[in-house]
C-alpha positions in Angstrom: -9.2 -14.5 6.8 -10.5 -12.6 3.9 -11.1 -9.1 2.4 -7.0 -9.4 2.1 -7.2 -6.6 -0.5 -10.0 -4.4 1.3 -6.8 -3.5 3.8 -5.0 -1.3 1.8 -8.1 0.1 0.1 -9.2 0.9 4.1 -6.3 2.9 4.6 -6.3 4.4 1.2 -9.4 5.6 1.8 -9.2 6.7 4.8 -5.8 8.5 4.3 -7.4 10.4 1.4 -9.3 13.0 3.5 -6.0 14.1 4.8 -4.5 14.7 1.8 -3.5 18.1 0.4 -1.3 20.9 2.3 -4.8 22.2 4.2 -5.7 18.9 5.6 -2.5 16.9 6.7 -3.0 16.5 10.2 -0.5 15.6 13.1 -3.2 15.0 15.9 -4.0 11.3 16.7 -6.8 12.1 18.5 -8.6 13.8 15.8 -8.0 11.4 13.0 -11.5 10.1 11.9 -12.1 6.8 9.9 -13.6 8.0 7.7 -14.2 11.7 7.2 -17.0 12.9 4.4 -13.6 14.1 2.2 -12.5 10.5 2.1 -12.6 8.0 -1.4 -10.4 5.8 -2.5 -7.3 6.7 -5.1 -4.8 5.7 -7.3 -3.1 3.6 -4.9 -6.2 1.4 -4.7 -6.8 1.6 -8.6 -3.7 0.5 -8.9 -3.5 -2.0 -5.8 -6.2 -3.8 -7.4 -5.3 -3.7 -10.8 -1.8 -5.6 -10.2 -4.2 -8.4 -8.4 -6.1 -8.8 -11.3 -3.5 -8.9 -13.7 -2.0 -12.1 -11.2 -4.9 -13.7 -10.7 -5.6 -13.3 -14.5 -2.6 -14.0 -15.8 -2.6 -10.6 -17.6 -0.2 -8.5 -18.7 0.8 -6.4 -15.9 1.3 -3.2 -17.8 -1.4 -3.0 -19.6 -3.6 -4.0 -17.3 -2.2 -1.3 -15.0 -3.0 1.3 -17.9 -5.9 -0.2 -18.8 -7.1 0.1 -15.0 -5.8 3.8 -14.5 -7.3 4.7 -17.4 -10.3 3.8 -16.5 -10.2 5.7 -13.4 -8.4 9.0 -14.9 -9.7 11.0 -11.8 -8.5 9.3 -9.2 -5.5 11.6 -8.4 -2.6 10.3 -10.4 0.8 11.6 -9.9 2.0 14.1 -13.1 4.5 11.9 -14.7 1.8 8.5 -14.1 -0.8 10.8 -16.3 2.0 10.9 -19.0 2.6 7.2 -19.1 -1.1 6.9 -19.1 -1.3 8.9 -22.1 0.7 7.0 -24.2 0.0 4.3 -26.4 3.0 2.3 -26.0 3.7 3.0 -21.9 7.4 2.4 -21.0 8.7 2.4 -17.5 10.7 6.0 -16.4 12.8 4.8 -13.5 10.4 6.6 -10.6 11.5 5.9 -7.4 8.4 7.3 -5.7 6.0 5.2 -3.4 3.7 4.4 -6.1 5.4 1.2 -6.1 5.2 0.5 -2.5 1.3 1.4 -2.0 0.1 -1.4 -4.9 2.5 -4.2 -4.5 0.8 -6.1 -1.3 -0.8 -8.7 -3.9 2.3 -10.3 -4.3 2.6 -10.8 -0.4 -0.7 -12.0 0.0 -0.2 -14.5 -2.8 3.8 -15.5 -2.7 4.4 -19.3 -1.8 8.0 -18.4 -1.2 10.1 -15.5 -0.7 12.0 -15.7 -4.3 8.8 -15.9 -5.8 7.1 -12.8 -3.2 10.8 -10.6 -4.7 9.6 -11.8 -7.9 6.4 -10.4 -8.2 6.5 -7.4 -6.2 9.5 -6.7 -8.9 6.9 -7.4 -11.0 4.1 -4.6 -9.9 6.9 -2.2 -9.6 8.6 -2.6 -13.3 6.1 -0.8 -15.8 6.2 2.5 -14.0 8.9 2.0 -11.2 12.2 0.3 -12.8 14.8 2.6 -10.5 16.4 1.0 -8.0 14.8 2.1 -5.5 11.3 2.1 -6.3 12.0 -1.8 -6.8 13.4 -1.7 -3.4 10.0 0.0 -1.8 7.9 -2.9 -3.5 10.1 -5.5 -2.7 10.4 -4.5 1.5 6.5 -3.5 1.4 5.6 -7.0 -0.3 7.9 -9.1 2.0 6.7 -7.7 4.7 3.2 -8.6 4.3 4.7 -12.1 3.1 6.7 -12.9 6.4 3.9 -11.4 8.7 1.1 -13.7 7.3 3.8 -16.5 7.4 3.8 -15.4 11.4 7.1 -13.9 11.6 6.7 -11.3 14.7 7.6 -7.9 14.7 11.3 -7.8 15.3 11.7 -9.8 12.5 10.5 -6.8 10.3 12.5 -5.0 12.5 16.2 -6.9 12.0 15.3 -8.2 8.7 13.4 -5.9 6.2 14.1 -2.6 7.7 17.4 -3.0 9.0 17.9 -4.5 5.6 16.6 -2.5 2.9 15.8 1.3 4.7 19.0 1.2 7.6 18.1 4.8 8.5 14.8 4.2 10.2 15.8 0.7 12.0 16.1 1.8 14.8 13.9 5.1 15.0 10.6 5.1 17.0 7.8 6.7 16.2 7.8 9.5 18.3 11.4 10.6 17.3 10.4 11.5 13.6 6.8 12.1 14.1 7.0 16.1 14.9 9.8 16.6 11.8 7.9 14.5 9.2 6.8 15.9 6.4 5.3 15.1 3.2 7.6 13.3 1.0 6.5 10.6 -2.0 9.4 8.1 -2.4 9.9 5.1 -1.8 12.9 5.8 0.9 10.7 8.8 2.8 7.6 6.5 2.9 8.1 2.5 3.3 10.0 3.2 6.7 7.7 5.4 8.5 5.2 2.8 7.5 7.2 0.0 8.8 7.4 2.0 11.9 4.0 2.5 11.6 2.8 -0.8 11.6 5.5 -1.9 14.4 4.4 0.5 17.0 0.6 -0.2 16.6 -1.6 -1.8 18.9 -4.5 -3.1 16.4 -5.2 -2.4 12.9 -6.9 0.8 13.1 -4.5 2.1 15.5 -1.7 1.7 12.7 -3.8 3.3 10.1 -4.5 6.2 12.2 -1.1 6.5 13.2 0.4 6.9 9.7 -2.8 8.8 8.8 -1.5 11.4 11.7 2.6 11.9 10.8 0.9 14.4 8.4 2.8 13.3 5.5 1.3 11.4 2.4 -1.5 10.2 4.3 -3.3 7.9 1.8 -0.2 6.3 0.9 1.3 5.8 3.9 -1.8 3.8 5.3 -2.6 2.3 2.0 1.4 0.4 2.9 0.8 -0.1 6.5 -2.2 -1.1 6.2 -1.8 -4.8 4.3 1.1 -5.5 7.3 -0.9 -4.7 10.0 -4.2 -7.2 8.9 -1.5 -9.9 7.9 -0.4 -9.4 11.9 -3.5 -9.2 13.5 -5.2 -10.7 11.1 -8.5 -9.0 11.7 -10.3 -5.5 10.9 -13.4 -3.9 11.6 -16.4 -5.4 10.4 -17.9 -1.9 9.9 -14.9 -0.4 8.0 -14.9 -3.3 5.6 -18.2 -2.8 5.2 -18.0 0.5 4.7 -14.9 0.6 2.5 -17.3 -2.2 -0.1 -19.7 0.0 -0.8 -16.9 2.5 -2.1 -15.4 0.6 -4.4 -16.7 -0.4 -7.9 -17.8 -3.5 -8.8 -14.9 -4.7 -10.4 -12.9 -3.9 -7.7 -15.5 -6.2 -5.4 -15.3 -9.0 -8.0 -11.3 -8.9 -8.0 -11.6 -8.7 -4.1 -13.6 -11.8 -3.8 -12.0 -13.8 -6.2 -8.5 -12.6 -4.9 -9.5 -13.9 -1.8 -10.9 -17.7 -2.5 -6.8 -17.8 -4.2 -4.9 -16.9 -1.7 -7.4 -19.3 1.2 -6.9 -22.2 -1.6 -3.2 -21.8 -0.7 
């Protein structure tokens, strides 16, 4: 396998044409991958950036600032702009999905599960220090970690979202999909990904069916995403291809590297 961060960039991007009140959509059928609307966001900025700072060694904080700022348009959430804008950033207990869409580098790259907790903890902390914005890292990250392990799906079922979100183990898809709406924490997001993820066929199935509960598109896909290649463990060829000439180069550098580290392990 490779391109292990490129999987949630994929459904970052393609999430992000569906963003905004006038272009959530609710139809599966007309979700496209990718519509001329679509580039990637903060949650890959950011997705990338706590890969870098692992594979680095560098302070995640400041490399998360360091990387947002450098990428100030990207579509940052109101109280993320603040902490950008100060010179000494300090986390403010958010419990939004912020921490749940850029934590999948500590899944891909976890020998353990104490270590996978650890470092997911560790993406969430400079921004995300509530409770449960810890929580949405830690169920996203082990996830990914279990799945690429080759735990099936009712693992995930019984043990991460029984566990951690008890309200949506034992929802389908179709019982929530009508009602959903937009919502941007941690406990209205990670589920419905979850769910997501469990009740896909393929990969792109599961990014077009978060894509279409016409909620927080981008971010929904940008979490389901990462479980759904470390299940099926491949992607399109054409939508990787597609997604690299998107991204900066820093961002294919990262990429690569990230990738020769986690197939050394």
């Amino acid at each position: 396998m490779n391109h292990y961060l490129i999987s949630e960039a994929i459904g970052d991007i393609a999430g992000s044409a569906y963003e905004g009140r006038h272009h959530r959509i609710k139809d599966y059928d007309k979700v496209k991958l990718f519509s001329s609307r679509a580039r990637f966001t903060d949650d890959t900025v950011l997705t990338f950036a706590c890969a870098e700072a692992f594979i680095d060694n560098l302070d995640m904080t400041m490399n998360l600032w360091k990387c947002a700022n450098e990428h100030r348009h990207a579509g940052f959430g109101s109280k993320f702009k603040l902490w950008m804008a100060s010179h000494d950033p300090q986390p403010y207990q958010s419990f939004g999905n912020g921490s749940a869409m850029r934590c999948s580098s500590a899944g891909w790259l976890a020998k353990n599960e104490e270590e996978c907790v650890r470092m997911a903890h560790e993406t969430a902390a400079p921004t995300h220090n509530h409770r449960e914005g810890l929580k949405g890292a830690e169920a996203t990250a082990l996830t990914i970690f279990h799945l690429k392990n080759g735990k099936e799906k009712a693992f995930v079922r019984e043990e991460i979202l029984n566990k951690y979100y008890p309200d949506w183990a034992n929802m389908k898809y179709a019982d929530f999909h009508d009602s959903y709406t937009f919502n941007s924490t941690c406990a209205g997001t990670v589920g419905p990904a979850i769910i997501c993820f469990l009740e896909s066929k393929d990969y792109v199935d599961c990014i077009k069916l978060a894509i279409s509960l016409g909620g927080d598109a981008d971010t929904l896909a940008a979490i389901a995403g990462p479980m759904a290649y470390a299940y099926y463990r491949k992607m399109p060829d054409a939508l990787v291809y597609q997604v690299m000439k998107m991204l900066p180069d820093w961002m294919a550098k990262v990429s690569e590297r990230f990738d020769e580290i986690v197939n050394s392990k």
